[in-house]
C-alpha positions in Angstrom: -4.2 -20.3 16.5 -1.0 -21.8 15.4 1.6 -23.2 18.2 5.0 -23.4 18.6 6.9 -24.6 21.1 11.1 -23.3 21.3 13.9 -23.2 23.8 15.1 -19.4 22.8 12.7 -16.9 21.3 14.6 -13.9 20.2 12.5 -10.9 19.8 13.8 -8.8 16.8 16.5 -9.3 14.0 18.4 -6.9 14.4 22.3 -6.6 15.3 21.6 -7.7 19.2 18.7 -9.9 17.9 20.7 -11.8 15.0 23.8 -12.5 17.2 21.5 -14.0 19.8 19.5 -16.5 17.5 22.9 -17.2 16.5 24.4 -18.1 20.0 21.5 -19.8 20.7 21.5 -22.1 17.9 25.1 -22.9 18.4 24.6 -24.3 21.4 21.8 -26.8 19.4 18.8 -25.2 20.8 15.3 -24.8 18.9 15.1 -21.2 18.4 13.3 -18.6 16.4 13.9 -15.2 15.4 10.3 -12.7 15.5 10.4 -9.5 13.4 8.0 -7.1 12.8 9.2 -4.9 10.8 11.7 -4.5 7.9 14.6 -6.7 7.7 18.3 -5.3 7.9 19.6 -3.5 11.1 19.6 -0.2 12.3 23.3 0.8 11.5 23.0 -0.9 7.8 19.6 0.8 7.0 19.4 4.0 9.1 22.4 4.4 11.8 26.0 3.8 11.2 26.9 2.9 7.3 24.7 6.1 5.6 25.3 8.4 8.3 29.5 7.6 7.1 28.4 7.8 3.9 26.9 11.7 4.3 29.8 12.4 5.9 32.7 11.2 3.2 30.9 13.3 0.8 30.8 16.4 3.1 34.9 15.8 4.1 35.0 15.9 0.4 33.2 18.9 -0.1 35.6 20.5 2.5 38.5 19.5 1.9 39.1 22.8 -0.5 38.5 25.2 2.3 42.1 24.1 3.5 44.1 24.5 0.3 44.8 28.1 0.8 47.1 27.3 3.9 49.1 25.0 2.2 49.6 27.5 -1.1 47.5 25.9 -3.2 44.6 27.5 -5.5 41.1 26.1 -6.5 40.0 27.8 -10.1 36.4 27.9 -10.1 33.9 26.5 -6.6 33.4 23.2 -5.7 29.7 22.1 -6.8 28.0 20.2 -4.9 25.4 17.8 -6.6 22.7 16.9 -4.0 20.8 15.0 -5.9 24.0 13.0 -6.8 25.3 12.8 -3.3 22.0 11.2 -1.9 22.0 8.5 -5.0 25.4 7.2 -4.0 24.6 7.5 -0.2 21.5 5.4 -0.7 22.8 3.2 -3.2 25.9 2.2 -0.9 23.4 2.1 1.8 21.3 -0.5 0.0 24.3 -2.8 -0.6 25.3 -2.5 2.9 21.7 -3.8 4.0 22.2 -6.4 1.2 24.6 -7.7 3.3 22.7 -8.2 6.1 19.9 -9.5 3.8 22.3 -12.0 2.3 22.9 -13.3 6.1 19.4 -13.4 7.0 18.6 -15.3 4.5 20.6 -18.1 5.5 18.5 -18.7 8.4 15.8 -21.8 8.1 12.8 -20.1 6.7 10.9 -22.3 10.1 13.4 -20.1 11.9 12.0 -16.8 10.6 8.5 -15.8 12.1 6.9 -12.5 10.8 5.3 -10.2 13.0 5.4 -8.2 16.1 5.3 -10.2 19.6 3.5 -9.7 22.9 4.2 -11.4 26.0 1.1 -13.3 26.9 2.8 -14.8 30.2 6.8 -15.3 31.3 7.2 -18.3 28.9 4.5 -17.2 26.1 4.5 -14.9 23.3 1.6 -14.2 21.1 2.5 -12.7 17.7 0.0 -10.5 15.6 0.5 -12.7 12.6 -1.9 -15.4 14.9 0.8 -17.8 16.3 1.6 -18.3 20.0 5.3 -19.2 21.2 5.8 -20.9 24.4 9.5 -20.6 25.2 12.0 -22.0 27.8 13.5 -18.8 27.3 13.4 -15.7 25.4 15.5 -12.3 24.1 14.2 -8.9 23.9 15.9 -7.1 21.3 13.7 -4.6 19.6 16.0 -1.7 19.8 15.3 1.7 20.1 13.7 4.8 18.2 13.9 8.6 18.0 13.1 10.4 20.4 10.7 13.3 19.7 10.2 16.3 21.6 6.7 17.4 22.6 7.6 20.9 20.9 8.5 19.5 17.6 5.2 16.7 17.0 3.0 19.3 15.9 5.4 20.0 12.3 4.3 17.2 10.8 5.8 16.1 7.6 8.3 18.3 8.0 9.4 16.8 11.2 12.7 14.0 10.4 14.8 11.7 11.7 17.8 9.8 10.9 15.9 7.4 8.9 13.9 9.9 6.7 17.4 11.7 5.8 18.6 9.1 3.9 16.1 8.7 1.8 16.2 11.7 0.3 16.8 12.1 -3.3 18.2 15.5 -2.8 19.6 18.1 -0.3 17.3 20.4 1.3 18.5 24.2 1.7 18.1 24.4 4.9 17.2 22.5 7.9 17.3 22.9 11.9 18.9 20.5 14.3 17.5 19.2 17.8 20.8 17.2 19.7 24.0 18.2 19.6 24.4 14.4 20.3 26.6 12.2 18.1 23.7 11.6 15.6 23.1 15.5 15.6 26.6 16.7 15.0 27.3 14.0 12.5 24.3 14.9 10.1 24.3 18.6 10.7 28.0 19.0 10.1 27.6 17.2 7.1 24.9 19.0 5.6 26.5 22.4 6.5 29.6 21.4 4.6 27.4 20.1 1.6 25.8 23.4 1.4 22.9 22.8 3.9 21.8 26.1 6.4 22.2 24.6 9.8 21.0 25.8 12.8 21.7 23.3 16.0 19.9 23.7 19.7 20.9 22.0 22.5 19.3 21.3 25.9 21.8 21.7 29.5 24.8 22.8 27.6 25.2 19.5 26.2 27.6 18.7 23.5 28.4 15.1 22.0 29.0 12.3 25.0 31.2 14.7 26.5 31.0 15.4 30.4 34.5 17.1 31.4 33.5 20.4 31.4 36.8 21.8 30.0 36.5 19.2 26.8 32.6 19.7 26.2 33.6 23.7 26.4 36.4 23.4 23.8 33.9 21.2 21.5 31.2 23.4 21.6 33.5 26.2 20.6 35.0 24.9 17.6 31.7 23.7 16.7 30.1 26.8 17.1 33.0 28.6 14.8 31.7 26.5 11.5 27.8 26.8 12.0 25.1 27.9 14.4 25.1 25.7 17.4 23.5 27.2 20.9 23.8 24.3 23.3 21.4 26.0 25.5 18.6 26.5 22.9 15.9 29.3 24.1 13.2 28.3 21.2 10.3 30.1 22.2 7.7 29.2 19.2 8.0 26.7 16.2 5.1 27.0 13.4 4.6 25.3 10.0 4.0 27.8 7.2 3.6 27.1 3.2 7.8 28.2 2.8 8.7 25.7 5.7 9.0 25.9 9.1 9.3 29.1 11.4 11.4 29.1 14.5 11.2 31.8 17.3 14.5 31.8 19.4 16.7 33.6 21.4 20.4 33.5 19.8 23.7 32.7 22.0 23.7 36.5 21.7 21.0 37.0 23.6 19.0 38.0 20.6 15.1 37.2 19.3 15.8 35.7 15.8 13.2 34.3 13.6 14.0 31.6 10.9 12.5 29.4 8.7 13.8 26.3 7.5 13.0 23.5 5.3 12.5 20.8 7.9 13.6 20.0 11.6 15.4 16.9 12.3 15.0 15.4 15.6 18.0 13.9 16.8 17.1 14.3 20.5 18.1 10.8 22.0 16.6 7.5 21.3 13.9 5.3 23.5 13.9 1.9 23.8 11.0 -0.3 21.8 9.7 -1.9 25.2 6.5 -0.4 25.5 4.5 -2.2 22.6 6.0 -5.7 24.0 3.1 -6.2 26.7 5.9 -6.4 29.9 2.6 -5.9 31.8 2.0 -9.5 31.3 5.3 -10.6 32.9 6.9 -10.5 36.2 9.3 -8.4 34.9 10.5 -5.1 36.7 11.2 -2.5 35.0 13.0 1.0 35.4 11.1 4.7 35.0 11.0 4.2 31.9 9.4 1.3 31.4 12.7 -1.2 30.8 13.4 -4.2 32.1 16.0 -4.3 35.0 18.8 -6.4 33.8 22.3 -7.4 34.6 24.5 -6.4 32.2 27.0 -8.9 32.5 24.6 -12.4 31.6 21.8 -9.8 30.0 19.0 -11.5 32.8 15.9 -9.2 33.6 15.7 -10.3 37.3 15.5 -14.0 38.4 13.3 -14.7 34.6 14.6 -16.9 32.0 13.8 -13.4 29.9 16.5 -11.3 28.9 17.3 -8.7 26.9 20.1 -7.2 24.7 21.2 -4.2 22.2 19.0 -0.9 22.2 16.3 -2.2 23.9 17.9 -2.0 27.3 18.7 1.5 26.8 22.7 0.4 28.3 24.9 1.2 25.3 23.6 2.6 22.0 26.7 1.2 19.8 26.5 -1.5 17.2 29.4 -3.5 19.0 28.0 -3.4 22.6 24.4 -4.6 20.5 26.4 -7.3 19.0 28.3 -8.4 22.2 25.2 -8.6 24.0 23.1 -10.5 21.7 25.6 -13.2 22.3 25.8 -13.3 25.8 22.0 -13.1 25.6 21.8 -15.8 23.7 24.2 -17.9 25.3 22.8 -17.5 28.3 19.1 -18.5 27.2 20.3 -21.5 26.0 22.0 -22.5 29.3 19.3 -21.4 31.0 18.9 -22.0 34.1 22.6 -22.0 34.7 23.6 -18.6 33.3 27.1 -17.6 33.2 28.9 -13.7 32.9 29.9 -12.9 29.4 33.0 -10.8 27.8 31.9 -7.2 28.3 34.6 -4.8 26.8 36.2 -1.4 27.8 33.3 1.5 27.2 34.6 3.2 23.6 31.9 5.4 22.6 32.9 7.7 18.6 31.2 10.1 16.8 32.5 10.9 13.1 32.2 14.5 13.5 35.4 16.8 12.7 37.1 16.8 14.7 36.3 13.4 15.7 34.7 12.5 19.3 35.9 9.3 21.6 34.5 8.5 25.2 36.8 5.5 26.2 36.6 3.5 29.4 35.4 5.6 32.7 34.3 8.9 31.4 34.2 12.3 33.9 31.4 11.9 35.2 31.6 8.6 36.9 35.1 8.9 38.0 35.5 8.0 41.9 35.7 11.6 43.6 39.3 12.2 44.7 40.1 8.9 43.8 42.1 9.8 40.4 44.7 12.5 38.9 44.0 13.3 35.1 46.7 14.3 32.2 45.8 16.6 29.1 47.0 17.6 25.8 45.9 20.1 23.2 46.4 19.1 19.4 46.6 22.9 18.3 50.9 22.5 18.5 50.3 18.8 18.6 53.0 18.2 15.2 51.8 15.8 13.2 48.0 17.5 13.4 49.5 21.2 13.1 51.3 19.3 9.5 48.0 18.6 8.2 46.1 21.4 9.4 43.5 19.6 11.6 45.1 21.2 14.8 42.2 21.7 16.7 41.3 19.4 19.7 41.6 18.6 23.6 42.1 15.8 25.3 41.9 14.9 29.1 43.1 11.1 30.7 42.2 9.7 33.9 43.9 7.7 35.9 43.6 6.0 39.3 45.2 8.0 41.9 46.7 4.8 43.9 48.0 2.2 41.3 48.5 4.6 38.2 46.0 2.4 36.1 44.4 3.8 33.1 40.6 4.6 34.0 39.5 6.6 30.7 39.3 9.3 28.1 37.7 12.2 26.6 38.6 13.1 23.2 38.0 15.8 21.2 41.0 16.0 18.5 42.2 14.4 14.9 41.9 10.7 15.0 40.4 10.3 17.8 38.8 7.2 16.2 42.5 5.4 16.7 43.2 7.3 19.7 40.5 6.0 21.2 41.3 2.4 20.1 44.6 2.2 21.8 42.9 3.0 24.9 40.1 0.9 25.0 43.2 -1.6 24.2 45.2 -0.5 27.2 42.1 0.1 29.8 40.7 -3.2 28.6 44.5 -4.9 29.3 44.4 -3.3 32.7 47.9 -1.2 31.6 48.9 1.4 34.1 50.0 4.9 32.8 53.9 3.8 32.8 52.9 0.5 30.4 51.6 2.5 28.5 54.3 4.9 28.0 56.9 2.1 27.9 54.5 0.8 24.6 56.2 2.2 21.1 55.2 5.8 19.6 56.6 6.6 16.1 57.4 9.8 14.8 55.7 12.1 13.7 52.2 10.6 14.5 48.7 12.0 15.8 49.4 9.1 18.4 52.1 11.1 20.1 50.0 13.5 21.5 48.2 10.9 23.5 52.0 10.5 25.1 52.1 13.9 25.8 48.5 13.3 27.5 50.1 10.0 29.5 53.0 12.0 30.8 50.9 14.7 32.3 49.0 11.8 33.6 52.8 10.5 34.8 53.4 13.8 36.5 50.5 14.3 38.8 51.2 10.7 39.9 54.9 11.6 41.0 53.5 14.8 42.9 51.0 12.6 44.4 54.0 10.8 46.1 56.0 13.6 46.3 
């Protein structure tokens, strides 16, 4: 068996795992990089970059549906080429992985092992390839995979996920949708608008990362307007047949409906890739679930020089939380055993649905009770969205009751990409609600209806002393 001793073993080369090896080299360690699988990280290959690309093609697609408001006439129907959408979604995909390629690459080929790792001990790792590291320190970052529901691993090869869809070399006619999460709204919206039959089921009423009730209600309206979307799903039977697969459900109606569809996607939440890593041979604890406890703010699993960063904590599922904590995992494995807090940023949380979604800062859920006063606005008069026709939206801020200071968002509205920006921006500064307001707002802008939003927010605060 071949041996290896390092100061920093990162475990996977993805986002989390790349910026880690990174940090730790930087700070002239002897570190390695262990990956099992293919190169090129989730949001190049599978996540982020295709799922944008799937839905530029479907904005295109749509974009007619609006042209009789504004007077204008289409001659003919917009066609839309599956065959040719999914070539240019995979061949932009491809170049986008390229780039992380390119960047891999550039690590020292003795940096690179191939393979998937074990922990043999707290300082050991034994790789199926036949090598053992023995570390100072190590990184988990394996990231995460779908989650699949009992009730949908029986379809078999008609069962998806987000990695399978973009590989297709054409559209499907129809498929059904389990998650009306950020992955789930993104796809399905899209393939309804390229031409795709979409039915959606949800679990608990759940819609996007939304948890004011009033905003999530709103969403799953508008949602439910374009396509079929029941965010309480009553599927009572799902069987695979010759034409696809049948699904026995009870509509939003109240209804028994029977459909079949070409394939079910399963976009029901993701689970962290911990439980092939042999934790059982560590001192590790680790949560229900089978992840390491961890501080978020040095990425330490307990008192262990072991710690762990992007998906595979199960923390934050976004490619720039992955990022930031691969480096604070990696610098603190190399200063191990003095380990020092690293830059966490505001929570900003987007999905790329239409309209768009954005969680910023504290969301409803885990504001302190009675402890803030909240401003909202709607973007159906909102001017500069009713001008370009994507006047449909809600939006709710929170602020802390006693010092005015911004606490977070829920967006559901036009933009809410930049909207969602400025406040991370502004939470992340420490602004109160009246530096915010003082900041500049041109005219006419999307961004004026997040003013309207603040100065709600400004007027609970002055009945508050009132």
């Amino acid at each position: 068996m071949d041996r290896l001793a390092v100061d920093v073993a990162v475990i996977g080369a993805g986002t989390a795992g790349l910026a880690a090896y990174r940090a730790a080299v930087s700070a002239g360690k002897r570190a390695v990089i262990i990956e099992g699988g293919p190169y090129g990280t989730t949001c190049a290959r599978v996540g982020c970059m295709p799922s944008k690309l799937l839905i530029a093609a479907a904005e295109a697609a749509h974009g007619p549906a609006r042209w009789q408001e504004f007077g204008l006439r289409l001659k003919g129907e917009v066609e839309v080429d599956g065959a040719a959408v999914m070539a240019r979604v995979r061949r932009e995909r491809d170049r986008f992985v390229g780039f992380v390629m390119a960047g891999v690459e550039k690590i020292p080929e003795s940096d690179r092992l191939r393979g998937f790792a074990r922990f043999d001990s707290d300082h050991a790792l034994l790789i199926d390839s036949g090598a053992r590291v023995e570390f100072k320190s190590a990184v988990i970052a394996t990231g995460s995979s779908p989650s699949l529901p009992a009730m949908l691993r029986s379809i078999g090869d008609r069962l998806l996920i987000n990695d399978d869809i973009f590989s297709w070399e054409d559209l499907p006619k129809s498929v059904a949708v389990f998650g009306p999460g950020a992955i789930g709204l993104e796809i399905g919206q899209s393939l309804h608008r390229l031409g795709v039959k979409v039915l959606m089921f949800g679990r608990d009423g759940h819609v996007g990362s939304f948890t004011d009730p009033e905003v999530r209600e709103y969403a799953r309206k508008t949602f439910q307007r374009e396509f079929y979307l029941d965010a309480n799903g009553d599927v009572q039977a799902i069987s695979v047949h010759d034409d696809g697969v049948s699904i026995m459900y009870r509509d939003v109606q109240g209804k028994e409906r029977r459909d079949i569809v070409d394939y079910v996607i399963a976009a029901a939440g993701r689970t962290a890739n911990v439980g092939w890593l042999g934790l059982e041979h560590t001192s590790l604890l680790l949560d229900a679930r089978g992840v390491p406890l961890f501080d978020r703010q040095t990425m330490r699993c307990g008192d262990s020089s072991i710690f762990i960063a992007g998906d595979a904590n199960n923390d934050a599922l976004v490619l720039h939380e992955a990022a930031d904590e691969g480096r604070i995992a990696g610098d603190s494995a190399a200063s191990y055993p003095r380990v020092q807090p690293g830059l966490r940023r505001a929570r900003l949380v987007i999905a790329f649905s239409d309209p768009q979604i954005a969680i910023v800062g504290t969301p409803y859920a885990e504001l302190p009770a009675g402890g803030y006063v909240m401003g909202r606005v709607s973007f159906e008069d909102q001017g500069r969205s009713r001008v370009m026709l994507r006047n449909q939206g809600l939006m709710h801020v929170y602020a802390e009751r006693e010092t005015g200071r911004l606490l977070g968002a829920e967006i559901f509205g036009p933009d809410a990409e930049h909207l969602g920006h400025l406040l991370a921006w502004a939470i992340q500064a420490g602004f109160t609600v009246h530096q915010a307001l003082d900041m500049p707002f041109y005219h006419p802008v999307v961004e004026e209806g997040m003013r309207t939003a603040l100065r709600d927010v400004a007027v609970a605060l002055r009945e508050r002393v009132a």
